[in-house]
C-alpha positions, 0 to 999 in steps of 0.5 A, spaced: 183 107 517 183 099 516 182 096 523 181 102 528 174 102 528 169 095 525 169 095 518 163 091 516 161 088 509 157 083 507 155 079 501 147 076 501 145 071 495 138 066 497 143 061 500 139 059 506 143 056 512 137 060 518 138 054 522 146 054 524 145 062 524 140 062 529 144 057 533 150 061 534 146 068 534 143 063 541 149 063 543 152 069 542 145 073 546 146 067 552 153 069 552 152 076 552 146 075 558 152 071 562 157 077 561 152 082 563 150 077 569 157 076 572 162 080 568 167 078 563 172 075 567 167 070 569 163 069 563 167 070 557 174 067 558 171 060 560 167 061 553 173 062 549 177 056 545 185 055 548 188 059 543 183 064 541 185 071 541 183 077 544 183 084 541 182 089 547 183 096 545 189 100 547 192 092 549 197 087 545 194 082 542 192 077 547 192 069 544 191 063 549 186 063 555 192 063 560 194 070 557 187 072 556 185 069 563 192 074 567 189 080 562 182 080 565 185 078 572 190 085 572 185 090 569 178 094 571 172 090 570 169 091 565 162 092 569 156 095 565 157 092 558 154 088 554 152 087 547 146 085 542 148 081 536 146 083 529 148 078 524 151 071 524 154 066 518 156 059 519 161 055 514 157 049 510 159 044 515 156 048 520 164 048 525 165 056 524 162 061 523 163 070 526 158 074 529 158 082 529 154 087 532 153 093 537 155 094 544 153 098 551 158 101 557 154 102 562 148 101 559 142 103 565 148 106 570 152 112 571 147 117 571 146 116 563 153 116 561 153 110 557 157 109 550 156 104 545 161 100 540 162 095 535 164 088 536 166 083 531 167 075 534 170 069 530 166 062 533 168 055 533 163 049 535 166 044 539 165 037 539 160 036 545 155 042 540 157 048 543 161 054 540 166 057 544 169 065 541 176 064 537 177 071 536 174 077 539 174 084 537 171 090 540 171 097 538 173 103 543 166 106 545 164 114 543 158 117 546 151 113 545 148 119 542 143 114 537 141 108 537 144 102 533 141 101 527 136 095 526 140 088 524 142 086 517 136 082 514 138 077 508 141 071 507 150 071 506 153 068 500 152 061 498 159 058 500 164 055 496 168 050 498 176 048 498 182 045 501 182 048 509 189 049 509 190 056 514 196 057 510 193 059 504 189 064 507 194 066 511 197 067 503 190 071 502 191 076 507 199 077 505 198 079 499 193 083 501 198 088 505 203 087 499 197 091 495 196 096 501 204 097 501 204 097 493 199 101 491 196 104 497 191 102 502 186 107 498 187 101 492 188 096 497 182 098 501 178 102 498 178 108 503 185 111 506 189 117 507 194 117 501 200 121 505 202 114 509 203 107 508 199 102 512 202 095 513 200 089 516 201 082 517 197 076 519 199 072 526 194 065 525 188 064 522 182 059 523 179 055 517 173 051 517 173 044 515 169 046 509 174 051 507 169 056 505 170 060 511 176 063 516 178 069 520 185 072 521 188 076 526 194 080 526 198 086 527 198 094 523 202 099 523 203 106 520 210 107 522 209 115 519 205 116 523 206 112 530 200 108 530 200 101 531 193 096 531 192 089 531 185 086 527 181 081 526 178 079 518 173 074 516 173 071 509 169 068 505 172 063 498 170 066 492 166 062 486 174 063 483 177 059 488 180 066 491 178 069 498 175 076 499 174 078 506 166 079 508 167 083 515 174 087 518 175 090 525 180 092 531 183 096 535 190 100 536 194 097 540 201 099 545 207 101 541 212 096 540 218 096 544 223 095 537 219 102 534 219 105 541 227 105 542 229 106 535 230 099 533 228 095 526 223 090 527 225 083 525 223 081 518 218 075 516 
């Protein structure tokens, strides 16, 4: 079911950009040790971009680091997770790239009783060099029965450049949901219930200067069957101009006020 857990799909041709991977593989270990040391509100929200976006499971899409900054002021601390990246790719210009891998609750703590997940980021570097997270991820943890699997080896796609124009893959992931609510999201996604409709639609998008890579983050619904998500996309242009997303993931999120009362959502 599209955005409730990581979905993860990955293209690999002999392209080579190792340096840039391993630099924003560098800073998501280095950010993982800082979380692990003084906890999410400390580490993780200075590490984040003005406007990015946060995907708590359970919570609404948060977007700007003041609201993400009140979010974690007002939760229980996050103590006990951290989180190992497995794979990374960068835009040609080297400006964004995405990250994705495996997390641990309570790694080491509580008597054994720790979880694990999945986790998927969107990184923007910065003009002074460093990479700052625009759009984060994570999965809700299930028991840590098995260990994560190895990280992913191989190169990603050669890149292909075009306009970095947001709007139009905003457009992608439009006509994306259009499919789902057309033909099914069997069709559109190649794995869902056939009996209810899915629908989405993006909130803001993230592109590199190179336009060969972006992220969108959204909202989802199956009004059928009262569940309500939000998601964050990578895509990827395509040799043919068009984009096709290379990694997917979300969480559910609360029910919205319009669907709890009875009352139409306003149209686009």
């Amino acid at each position: 079911m599209r955005r409730l857990l990581l979905g993860l799909t990955l293209f690999v041709t002999s392209a080579d950009r190792t340096s840039d991977r391993d630099e924003l593989l560098n800073a998501d270990r280095a950010l993982a040790r800082a979380i692990a040391a003084t906890g999410m509100a400390a580490a993780f929200v200075p590490a984040l971009t003005d406007d990015a976006a946060y995907l708590h499971p359970g919570a609404p899409l948060l977007r700007g680091r003041p609201v993400i900054r009140a979010f974690f002021a007002n939760v229980a601390p996050l103590g006990g997770l951290t989180w190992e990246p497995a794979y990374a790719d960068v835009s040609a210009d080297g400006t964004l790239g995405y990250t994705y891998g495996w997390t641990r609750f309570g790694w080491g703590r509580y008597d054994g009783r720790k979880q694990q997940g999945k986790y998927l980021a969107c990184w923007r570097k910065q003009t002074d060099g460093t990479w700052r997270v625009s759009a984060f991820a994570r999965s809700v943890p299930v028991p840590d029965s098995a260990p994560p699997p190895p990280p992913r080896s191989g190169d990603p796609a050669a890149p292909v450049g075009g306009p970095a124009d947001p709007v139009e893959l905003l457009r992608a992931d439009s006509a994306f949901a259009r499919t789902s609510v057309a033909r099914g999201a069997k069709a559109a996604f190649l794995a869902f219930a056939a009996d209810a409709v899915l629908e989405w639609h993006p909130v803001a998008a993230d592109i590199a200067a190179s336009g060969d890579l972006g992220c969108t983050v959204g909202e989802a619904s199956i009004t059928a069957r009262h569940y309500y998500s939000k998601y964050l996309t990578v895509w990827k242009r395509q040799a043919d101009g068009g984009w096709r997303f290379v990694a997917d993931g979300g969480n559910v999120r609360p029910v919205p006020d319009s669907a709890a009362s009875g009352t139409p959502p306003p149209e686009d």
